[in-house]
N, C-alpha and C positions, 0 to 999 in steps of 0.2 A: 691274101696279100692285097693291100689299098694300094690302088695306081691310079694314074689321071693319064689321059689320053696324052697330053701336050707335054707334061711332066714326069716320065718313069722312067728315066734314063739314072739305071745304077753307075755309081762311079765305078770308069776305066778299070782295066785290067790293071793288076797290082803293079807297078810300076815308079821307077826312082824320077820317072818325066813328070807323076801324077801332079797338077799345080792347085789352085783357090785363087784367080787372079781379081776378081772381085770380092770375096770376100778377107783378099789382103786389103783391099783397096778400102771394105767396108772397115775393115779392123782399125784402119788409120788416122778415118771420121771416125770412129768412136773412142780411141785414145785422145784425139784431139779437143773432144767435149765433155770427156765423163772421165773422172779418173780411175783409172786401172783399163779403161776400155768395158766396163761391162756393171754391171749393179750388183752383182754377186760375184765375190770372189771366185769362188768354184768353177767360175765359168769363165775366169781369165781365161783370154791367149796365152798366157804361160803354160797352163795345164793342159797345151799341148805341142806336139813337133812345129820346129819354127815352121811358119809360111803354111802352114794345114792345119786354122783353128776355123771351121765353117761357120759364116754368118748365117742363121737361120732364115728363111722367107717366110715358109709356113711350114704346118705339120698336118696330118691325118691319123687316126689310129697310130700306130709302130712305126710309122714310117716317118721321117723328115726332109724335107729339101732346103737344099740352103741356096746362096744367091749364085751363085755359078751353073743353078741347073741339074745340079746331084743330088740323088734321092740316097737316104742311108734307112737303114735299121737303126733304131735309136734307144738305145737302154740306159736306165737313169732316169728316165724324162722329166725335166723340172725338178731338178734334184731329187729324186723320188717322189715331186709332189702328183704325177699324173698316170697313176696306176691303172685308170681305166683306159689311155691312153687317148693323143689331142680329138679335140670336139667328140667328145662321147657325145651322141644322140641324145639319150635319156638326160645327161646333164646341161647341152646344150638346149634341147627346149624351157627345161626349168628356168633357168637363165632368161631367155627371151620372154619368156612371159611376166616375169617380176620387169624388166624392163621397162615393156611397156604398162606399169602401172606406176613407178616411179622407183628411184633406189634409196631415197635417205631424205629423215623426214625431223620436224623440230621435238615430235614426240615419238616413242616407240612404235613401231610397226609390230601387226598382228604375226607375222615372221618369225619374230624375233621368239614369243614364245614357242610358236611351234616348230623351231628349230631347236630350243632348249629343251623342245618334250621329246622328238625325235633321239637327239645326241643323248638324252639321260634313260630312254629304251631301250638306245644302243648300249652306251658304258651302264649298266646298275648298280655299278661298285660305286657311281658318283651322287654325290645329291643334288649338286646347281654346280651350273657352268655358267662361264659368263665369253663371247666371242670376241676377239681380237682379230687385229691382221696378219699379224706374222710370230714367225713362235717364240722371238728375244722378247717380246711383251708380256706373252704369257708366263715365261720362263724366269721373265725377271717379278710379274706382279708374283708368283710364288714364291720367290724368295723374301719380297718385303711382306707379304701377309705371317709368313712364319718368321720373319722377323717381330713383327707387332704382335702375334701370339704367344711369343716364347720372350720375350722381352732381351733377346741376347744377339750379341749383334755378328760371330762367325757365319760363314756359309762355308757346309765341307759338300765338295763337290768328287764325283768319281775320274780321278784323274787319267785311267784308261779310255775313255771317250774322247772323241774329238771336238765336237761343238755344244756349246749350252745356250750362247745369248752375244749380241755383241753389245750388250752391256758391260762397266766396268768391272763389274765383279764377277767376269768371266774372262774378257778379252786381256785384261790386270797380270792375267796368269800365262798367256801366251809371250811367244818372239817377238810378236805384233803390238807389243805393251805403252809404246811412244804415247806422250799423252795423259796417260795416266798415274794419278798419285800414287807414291809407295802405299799410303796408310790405307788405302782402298784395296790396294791389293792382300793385302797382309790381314787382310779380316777374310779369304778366301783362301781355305785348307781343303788338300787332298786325300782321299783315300783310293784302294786299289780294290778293283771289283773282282771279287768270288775270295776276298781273303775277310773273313769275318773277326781275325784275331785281333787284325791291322787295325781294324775299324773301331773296335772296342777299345784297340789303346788311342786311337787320332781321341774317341769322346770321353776317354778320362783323362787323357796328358789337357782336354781345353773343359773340363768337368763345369757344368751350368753355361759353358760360352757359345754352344754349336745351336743354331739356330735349326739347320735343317740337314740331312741328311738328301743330296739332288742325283740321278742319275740315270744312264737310259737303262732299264731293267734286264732287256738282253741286246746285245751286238752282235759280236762276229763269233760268237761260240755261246751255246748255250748256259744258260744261269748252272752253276754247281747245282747238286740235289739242298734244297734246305736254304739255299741262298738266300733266298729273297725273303723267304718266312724268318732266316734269320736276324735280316736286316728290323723286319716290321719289330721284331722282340726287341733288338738294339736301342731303336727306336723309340718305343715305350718304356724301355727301362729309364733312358735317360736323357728321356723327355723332351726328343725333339721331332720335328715334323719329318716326316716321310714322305718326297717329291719323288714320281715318277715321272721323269722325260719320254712321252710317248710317240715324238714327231715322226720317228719313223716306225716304233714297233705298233703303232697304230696303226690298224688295219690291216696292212701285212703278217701279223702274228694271228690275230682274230678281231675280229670287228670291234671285240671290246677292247681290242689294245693285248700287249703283254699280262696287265695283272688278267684282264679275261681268260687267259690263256693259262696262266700259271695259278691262279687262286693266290695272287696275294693281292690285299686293297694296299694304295697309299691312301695319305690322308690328300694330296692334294695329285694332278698328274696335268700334265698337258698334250694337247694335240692339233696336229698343223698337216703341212705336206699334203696326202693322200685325200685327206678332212673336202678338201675342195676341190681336185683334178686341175690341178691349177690355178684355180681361181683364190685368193688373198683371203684368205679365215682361217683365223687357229683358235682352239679353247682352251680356258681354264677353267680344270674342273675339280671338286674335291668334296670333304664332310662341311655339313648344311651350318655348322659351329664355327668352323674359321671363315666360312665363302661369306658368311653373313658378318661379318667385320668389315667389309666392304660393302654393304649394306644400309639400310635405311631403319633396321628391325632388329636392333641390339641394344644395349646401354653402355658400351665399352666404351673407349678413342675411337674415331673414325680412319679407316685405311683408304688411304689413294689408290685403291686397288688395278682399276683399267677404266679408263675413262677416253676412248677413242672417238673423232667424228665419224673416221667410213667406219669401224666394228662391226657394226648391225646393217650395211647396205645390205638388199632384200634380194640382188641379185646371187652375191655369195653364199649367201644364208640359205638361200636356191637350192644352190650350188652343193651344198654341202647335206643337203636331205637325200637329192638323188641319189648322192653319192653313197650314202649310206643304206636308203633302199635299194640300190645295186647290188653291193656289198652283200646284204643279206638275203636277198630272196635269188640272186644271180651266183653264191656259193663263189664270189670272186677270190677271195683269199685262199680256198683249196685250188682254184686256177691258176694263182701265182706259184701259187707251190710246186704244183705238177709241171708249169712250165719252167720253172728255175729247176727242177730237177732232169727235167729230159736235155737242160742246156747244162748244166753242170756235167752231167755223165757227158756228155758230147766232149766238152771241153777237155776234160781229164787224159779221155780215151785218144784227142788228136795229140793234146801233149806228152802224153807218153809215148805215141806212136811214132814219134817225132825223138823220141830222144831227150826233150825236156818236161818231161812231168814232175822230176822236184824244182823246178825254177820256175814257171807258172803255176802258182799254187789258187786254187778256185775255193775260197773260204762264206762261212755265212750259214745261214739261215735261206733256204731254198729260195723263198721269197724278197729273199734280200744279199745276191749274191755280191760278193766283190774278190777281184783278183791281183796277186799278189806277185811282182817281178823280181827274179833274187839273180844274182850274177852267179861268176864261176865259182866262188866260196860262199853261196845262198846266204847272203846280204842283201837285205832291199837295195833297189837300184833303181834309178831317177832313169839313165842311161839306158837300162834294158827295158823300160817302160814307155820309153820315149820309140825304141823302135817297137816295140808291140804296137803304139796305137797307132803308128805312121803305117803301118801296114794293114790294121783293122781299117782306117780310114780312104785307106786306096782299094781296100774289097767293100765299098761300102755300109762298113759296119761301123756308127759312132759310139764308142761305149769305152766312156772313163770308167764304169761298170760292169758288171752282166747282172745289172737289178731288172728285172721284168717287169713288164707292164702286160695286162690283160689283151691288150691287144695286138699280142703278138702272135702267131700260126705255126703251125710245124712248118711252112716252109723257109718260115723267118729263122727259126733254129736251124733249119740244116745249113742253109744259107751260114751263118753267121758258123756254126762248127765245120764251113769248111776253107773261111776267111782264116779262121784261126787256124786251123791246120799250115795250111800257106805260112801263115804268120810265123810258127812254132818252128819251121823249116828254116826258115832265114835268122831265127834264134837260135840254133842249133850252131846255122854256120859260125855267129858272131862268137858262141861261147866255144866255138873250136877255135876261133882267132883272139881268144880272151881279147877280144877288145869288138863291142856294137858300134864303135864310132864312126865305121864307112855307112854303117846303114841309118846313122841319125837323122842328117840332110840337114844341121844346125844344131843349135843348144838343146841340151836335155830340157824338157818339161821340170818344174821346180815346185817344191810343198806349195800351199798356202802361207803357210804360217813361218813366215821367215823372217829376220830382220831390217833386211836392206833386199830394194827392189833387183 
């Protein structure tokens, strides 16, 4: 467990006293300047108990402390982008030393290739990659690349996932739609993941219109047997490109992503989050026949493919080798695993032991766990989730998650399965009072994706 002499004060005993009186106070400068209070949704104040959404100070490994002085366990980190957990050594030196050599230059940096030889080591399903910042660039330049290759102007996207891009021809489809033209939206069709019949009628009811086929390959249950091989057949049959969203099964499933894992290639796939430990780069990557339409070395139309100032700083691009020499020669994806699974059994075992084991439901992929709050008729519930993390966050455990990060310990797990325990107890109570409203302490925590603030 990472502690600092001056700094390792776990948050108080679980308690309704528990406060944040600075980082209410931070919260209110930051609503004040930036709207929503934060740069990432996800990371609103809303998404969690009023008055208990911790302002960050810093981080080390597993652990975080926020501005009131309280150190938590932190799962999630960086919306999953910091798997190695904050300042990994090996990542942070890389960093420092492209630093001081410069970060961004009027011509290419010697980096840049040898992070593209690295990344194409790593995925070999890919032929060229080209680096961005973040994964709505990547996500969107594959969609306009298989638009200019297929000359058709739909995108069907997997409507069981949650995020693709906050471009319009993703966010067009959400609650959150203000803004956007109907006819943008209306060129963005869904299909359902693991139903290949669904799929085969969305591409003949729009026959020659479906530009690409986009999705994350596996989520919160794994791919049917044949899924995804039969997706690539769908695919080929009629004749549209094959996007793998890899922002989170990259790296977490195997170093080469989902198709590594699973033996199917797309034609194109991206990746982001994990890519960096933090740090701002994602890639697009895919067959050497469409990436080169955005190229210099074809005879086609030219595509606007990605064209970024910071893309290629040399610090990230750093950033994102170590990460991937970790990854491989460190067997960190078998460590996520084994740790998501000695914290999932944990979990399971308090919630049942407790009385709620069907109403905390612990779903995923080991390395990618997320959990699930159902009330007295196991209905997702805003309500009972809002008291789960009011209580995980007074035993010092911050987790809109239980995604793991490498840097966490078995003491980090016991710790945290026996916050939840406690947790599961006061669950129990509420759902014997069919009503969590004494143990809210204010509004429920609210989606993302809603219409009105």
């Amino acid at each position: 467990m990472h502690t600092e002499d001056t700094e390792d004060t776990e948050v108080g005993a679980e308690s309704d006293e528990f406060r944040l009186p600075r980082s209410r106070a931070a919260n209110e400068r930051l609503h004040s300047l930036i709207p929503g209070g934060a740069h990432t949704y996800a990371k609103g104040d809303d998404q969690y108990p009023e008055n208990l959404a911790p302002v960050i100070s810093h981080g080390r490994g597993a652990h975080v402390w926020d501005v009131d002085g309280n150190r938590y366990i932190e799962y999630g980190s960086g919306l999953r982008s910091v798997s190695l957990g904050h300042a990994h050594p090996r990542v942070i030196e890389a960093v420092r030393r492209e630093l001081d050599r410069g970060s961004n230059f009027v011509r290419p940096s010697i980096v840049e290739v040898e992070a593209a030889e690295r990344f194409l080591a790593t995925v070999p399903t890919a032929e060229m990659v080209k680096f961005a910042k973040n994964g709505s660039d990547a996500t969107t330049a594959a969609v306009r690349l298989a638009r200019a290759a297929t000359g058709r102007p739909r995108v069907a996207l997997c409507g069981d996932h949650p995020f693709f891009s906050v471009d319009d021809w993703f966010i067009g489809t959400t609650p959150m739609s203000a803004g956007i033209p109907a006819a943008t939206t209306e060129l963005t069709v869904a299909f359902p993941y693991g139903d290949l019949a669904a799929t085969e009628e969305l591409l003949t009811r729009y026959q020659d219109e479906i530009a690409c086929l986009i999705l994350e390959p596996a989520g919160h249950t794994e791919p049917p047997p044949g899924y995804l091989a039969g997706l690539r057949e769908l695919a080929d049959r009629h004749g549209c490109v094959l996007v793998f969203d890899e922002m989170i099964t990259g790296f977490r499933w195997s170093e080469a992503g989902a198709q590594g894992l699973y033996g199917v290639t797309p034609d194109l796939s991206t990746f982001g989050k994990a890519l960096g430990n933090g740090f701002a780069v994602s890639a697009l990557a895919g067959r050497r026949d469409l990436m080169e339409r955005g190229g210099l070395r074809h005879s086609g139309d030219r595509v606007f493919l990605l064209s970024t100032t910071h893309g290629a700083e040399t610090h990230a691009l750093a950033a994102a080798m170590a990460v991937q020499a970790t990854y491989v020669e460190e067997g960190v994806t078998a460590r996520l695993h084994d740790l998501g699974e000695r914290l999932a059994a944990g979990v399971r075992e308090a919630a049942a032991a407790m009385g709620v084991g069907d109403h905390l439901v612990v779903k995923g992929r080991a390395s990618n766990l997320v959990f699930a709050t159902l009330d007295e008729d196991l209905r997702p519930s805003q309500r009972y989730r809002t008291l789960f993390l009011r209580r995980l966050l007074a035993g010092g455990v911050l987790a809109p998650s239980f995604v793991v990060s490498s840097a966490l310990d078995d003491i980090d797990i016991d710790h945290t399965v026996d916050v939840v325990a406690r947790a599961c107890a006061v669950y129990r109570k509420a759902l014997d009072a069919a009503d969590p409203g004494p143990w809210l302490g204010g509004r429920p925590v609210k989606p993302v994706f809603r219409r009105l603030a």
